[in-house]
Backbone as CSV, one residue per row, in Angstrom:
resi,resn,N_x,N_y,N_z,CA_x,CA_y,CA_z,C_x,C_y,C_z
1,UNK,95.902,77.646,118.072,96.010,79.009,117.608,97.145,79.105,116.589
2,UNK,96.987,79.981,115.235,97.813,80.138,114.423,97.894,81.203,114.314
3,UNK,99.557,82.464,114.198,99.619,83.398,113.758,99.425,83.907,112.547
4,UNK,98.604,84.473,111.984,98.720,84.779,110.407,99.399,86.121,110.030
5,UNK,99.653,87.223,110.930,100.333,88.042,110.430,99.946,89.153,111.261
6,UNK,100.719,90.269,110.470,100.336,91.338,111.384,99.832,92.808,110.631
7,UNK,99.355,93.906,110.902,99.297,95.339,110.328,99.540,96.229,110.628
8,UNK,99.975,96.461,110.179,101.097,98.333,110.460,99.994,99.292,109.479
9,UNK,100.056,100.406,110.788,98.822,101.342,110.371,99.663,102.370,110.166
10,UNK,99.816,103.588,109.225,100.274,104.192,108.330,99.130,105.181,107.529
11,UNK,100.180,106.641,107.832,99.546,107.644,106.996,99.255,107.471,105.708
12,UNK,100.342,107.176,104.924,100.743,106.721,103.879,100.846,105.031,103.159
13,UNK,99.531,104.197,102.845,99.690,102.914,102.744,100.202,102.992,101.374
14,UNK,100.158,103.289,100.348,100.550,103.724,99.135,102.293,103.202,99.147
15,UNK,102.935,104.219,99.632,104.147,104.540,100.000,105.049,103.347,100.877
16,UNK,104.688,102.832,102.231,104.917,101.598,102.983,104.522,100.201,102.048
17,UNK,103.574,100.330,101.417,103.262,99.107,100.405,104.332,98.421,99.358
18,UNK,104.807,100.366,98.845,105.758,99.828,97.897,107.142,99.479,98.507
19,UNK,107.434,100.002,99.208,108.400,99.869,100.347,108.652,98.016,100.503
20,UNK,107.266,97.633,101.084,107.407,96.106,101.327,107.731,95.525,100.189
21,UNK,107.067,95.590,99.066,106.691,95.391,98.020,108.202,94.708,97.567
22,UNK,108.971,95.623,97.345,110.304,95.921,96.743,111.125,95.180,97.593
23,UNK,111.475,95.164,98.925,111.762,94.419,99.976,111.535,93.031,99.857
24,UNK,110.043,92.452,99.823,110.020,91.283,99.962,109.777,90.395,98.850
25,UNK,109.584,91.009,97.419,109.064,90.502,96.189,107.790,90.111,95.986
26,UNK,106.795,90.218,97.344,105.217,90.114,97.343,104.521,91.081,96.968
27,UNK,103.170,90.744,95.765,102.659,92.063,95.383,101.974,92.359,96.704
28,UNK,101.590,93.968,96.528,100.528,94.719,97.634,99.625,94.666,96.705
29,UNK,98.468,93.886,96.997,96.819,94.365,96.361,95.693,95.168,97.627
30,UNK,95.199,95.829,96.736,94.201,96.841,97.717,94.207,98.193,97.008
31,UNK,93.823,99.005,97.966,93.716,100.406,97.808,94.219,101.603,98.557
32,UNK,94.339,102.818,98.513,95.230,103.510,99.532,94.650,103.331,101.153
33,UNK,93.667,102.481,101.201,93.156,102.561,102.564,93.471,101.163,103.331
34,UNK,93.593,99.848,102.254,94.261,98.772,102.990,94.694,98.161,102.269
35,UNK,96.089,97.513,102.163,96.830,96.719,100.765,97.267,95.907,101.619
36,UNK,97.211,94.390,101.238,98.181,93.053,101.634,98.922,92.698,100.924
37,UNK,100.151,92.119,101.428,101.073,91.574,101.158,101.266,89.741,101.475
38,UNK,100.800,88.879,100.680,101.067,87.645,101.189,102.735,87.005,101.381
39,UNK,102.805,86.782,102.147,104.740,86.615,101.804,104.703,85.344,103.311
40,UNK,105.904,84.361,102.615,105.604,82.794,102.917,105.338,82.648,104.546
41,UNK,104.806,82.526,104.910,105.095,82.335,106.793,103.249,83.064,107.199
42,UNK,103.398,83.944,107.229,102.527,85.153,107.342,101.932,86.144,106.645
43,UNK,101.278,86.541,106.544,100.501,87.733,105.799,100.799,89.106,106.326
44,UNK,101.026,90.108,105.462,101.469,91.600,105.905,100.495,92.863,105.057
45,UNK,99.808,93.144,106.000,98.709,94.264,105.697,99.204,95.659,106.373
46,UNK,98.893,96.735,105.709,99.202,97.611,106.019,97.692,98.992,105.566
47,UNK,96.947,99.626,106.963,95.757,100.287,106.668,96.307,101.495,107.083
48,UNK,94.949,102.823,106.741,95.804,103.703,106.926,94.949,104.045,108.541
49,UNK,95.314,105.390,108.628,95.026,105.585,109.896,93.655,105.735,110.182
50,UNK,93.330,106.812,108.861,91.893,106.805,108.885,90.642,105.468,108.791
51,UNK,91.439,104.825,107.726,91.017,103.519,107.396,90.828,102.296,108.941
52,UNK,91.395,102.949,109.668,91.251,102.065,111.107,90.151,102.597,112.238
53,UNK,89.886,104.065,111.984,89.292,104.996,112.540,87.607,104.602,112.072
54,UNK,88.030,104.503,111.143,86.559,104.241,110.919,85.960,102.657,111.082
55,UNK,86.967,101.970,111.302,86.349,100.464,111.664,86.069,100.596,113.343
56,UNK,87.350,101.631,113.761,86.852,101.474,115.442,87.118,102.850,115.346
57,UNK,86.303,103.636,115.812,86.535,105.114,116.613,87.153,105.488,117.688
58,UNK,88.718,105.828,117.344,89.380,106.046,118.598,90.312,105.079,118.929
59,UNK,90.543,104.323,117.732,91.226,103.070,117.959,92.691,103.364,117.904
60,UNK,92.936,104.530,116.876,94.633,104.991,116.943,94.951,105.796,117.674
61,UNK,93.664,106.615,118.772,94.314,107.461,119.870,95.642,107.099,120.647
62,UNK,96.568,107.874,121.063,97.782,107.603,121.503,98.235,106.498,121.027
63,UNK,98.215,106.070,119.922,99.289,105.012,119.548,100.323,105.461,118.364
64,UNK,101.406,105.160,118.007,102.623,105.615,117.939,102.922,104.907,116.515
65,UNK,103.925,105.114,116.211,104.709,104.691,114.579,106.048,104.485,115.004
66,UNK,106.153,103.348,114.375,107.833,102.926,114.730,107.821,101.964,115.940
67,UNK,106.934,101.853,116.305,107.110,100.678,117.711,106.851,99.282,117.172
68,UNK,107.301,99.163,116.316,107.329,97.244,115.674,108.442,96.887,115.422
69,UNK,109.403,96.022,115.365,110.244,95.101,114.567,109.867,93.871,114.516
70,UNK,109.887,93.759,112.660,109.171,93.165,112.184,110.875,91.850,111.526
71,UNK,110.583,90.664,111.673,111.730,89.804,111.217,111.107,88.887,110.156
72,UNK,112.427,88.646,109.440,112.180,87.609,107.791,113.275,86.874,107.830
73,UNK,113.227,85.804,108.315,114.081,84.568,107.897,114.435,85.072,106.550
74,UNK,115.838,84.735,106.044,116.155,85.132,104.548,117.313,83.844,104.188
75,UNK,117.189,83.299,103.293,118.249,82.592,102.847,119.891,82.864,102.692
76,UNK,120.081,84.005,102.746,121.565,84.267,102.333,121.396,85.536,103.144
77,UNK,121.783,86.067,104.623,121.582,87.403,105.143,123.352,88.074,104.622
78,UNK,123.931,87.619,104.083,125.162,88.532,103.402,124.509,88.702,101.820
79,UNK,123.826,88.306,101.153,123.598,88.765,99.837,122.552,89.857,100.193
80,UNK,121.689,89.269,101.046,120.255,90.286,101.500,120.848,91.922,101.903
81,UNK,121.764,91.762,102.463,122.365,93.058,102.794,122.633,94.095,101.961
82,UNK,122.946,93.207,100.722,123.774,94.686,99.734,122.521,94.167,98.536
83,UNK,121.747,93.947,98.565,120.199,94.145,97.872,119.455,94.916,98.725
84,UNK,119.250,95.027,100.058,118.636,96.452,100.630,119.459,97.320,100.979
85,UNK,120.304,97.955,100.850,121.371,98.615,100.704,121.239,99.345,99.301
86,UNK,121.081,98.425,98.265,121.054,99.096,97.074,119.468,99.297,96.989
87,UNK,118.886,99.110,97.707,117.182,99.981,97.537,117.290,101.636,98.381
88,UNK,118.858,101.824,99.282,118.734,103.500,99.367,118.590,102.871,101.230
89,UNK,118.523,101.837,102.110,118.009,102.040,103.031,119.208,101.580,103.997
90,UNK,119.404,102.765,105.048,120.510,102.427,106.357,120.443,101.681,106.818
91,UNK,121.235,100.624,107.107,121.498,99.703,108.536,121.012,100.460,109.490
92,UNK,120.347,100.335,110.438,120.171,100.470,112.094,121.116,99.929,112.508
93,UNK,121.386,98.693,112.532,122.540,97.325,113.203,123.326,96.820,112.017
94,UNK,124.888,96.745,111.820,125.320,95.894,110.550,125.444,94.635,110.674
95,UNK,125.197,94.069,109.567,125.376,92.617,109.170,126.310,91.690,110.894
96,UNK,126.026,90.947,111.416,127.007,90.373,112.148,126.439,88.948,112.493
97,UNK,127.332,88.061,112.718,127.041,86.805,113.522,127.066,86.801,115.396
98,UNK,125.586,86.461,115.560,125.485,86.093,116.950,125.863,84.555,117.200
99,UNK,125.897,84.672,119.098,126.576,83.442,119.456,125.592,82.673,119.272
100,UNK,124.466,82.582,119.348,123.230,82.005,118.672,123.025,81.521,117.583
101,UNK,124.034,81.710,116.687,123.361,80.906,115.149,122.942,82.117,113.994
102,UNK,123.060,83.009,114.524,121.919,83.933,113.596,122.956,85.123,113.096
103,UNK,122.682,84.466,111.792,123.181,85.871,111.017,122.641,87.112,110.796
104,UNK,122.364,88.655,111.158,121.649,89.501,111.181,121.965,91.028,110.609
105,UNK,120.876,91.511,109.924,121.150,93.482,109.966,119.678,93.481,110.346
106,UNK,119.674,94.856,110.698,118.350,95.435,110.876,118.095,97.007,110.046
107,UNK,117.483,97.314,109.596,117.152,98.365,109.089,115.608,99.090,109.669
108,UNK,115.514,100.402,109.160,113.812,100.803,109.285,113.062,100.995,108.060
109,UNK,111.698,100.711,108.123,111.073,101.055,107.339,110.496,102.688,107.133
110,UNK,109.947,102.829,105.771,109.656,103.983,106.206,108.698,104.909,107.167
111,UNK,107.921,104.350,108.028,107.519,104.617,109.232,108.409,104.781,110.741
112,UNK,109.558,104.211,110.452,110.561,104.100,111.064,110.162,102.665,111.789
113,UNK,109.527,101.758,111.741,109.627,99.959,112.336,110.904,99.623,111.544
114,UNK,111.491,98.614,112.670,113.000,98.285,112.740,112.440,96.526,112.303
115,UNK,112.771,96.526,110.755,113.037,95.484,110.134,114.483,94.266,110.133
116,UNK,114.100,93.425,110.606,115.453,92.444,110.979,115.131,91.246,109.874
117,UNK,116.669,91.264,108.829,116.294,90.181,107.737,117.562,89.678,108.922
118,UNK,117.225,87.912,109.055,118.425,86.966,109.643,118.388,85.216,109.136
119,UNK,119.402,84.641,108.571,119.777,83.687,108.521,120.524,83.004,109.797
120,UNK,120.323,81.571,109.456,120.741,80.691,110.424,121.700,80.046,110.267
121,UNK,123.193,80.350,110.147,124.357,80.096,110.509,124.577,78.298,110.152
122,UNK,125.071,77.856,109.501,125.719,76.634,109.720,124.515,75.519,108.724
């Protein structure tokens, strides 16, 4: 079994697209109803709500926005910081070293999913 990625379903795919877009340097191709993002590891799609509704009926009943954190290995997590920072977006968590190895911030997207860029120490 291989993971290929994941999709975040969204009122607004338009809007979250460019969001990634800008974030990860991968274009979004598609349309306002489903745009991918290829970016190295995994694939990142984002449909909208309706756009899911109609593949399954009833498929977004009671399900929620903001219940993902989504992580990106990043080469330099102290440069990464003040490049999303200067895209306008809050820390959730600041920049810090765990006893683990891992350099980390977390931020949200605009759905509110809690994005974690982290490097590996040493």
């Amino acid at each position: 079994m291989k993971f290929t990625g994941v999709c975040l379903v969204t009122e607004d795919v338009s809007a979250l697209a460019r969001f990634y877009a800008a974030l990860t340097g991968a274009a979004a191709e598609g349309d306002d109803t489903h745009m991918e993002l290829r970016t190295e590891g995994a694939g990142l799609a984002i449909i909208s709500t309706a756009g899911m509704e109609a593949l399954a009926p009833g498929a977004t009943q009671g399900a929620g926005h903001g219940g993902f954190t989504l992580s990106f290995r990043v080469q330099d997590a102290d440069a990464e910081v003040e490049r999303v920072k200067a895209l306008g977006v809050a820390l959730v968590k600041p920049l810090r070293t765990h006893p683990w190895g891992a350099r980390s911030f977390w931020f949200r997207d605009p759905d509110g999913n809690i994005v974690s860029f982290y490097s590996v120490c040493g």
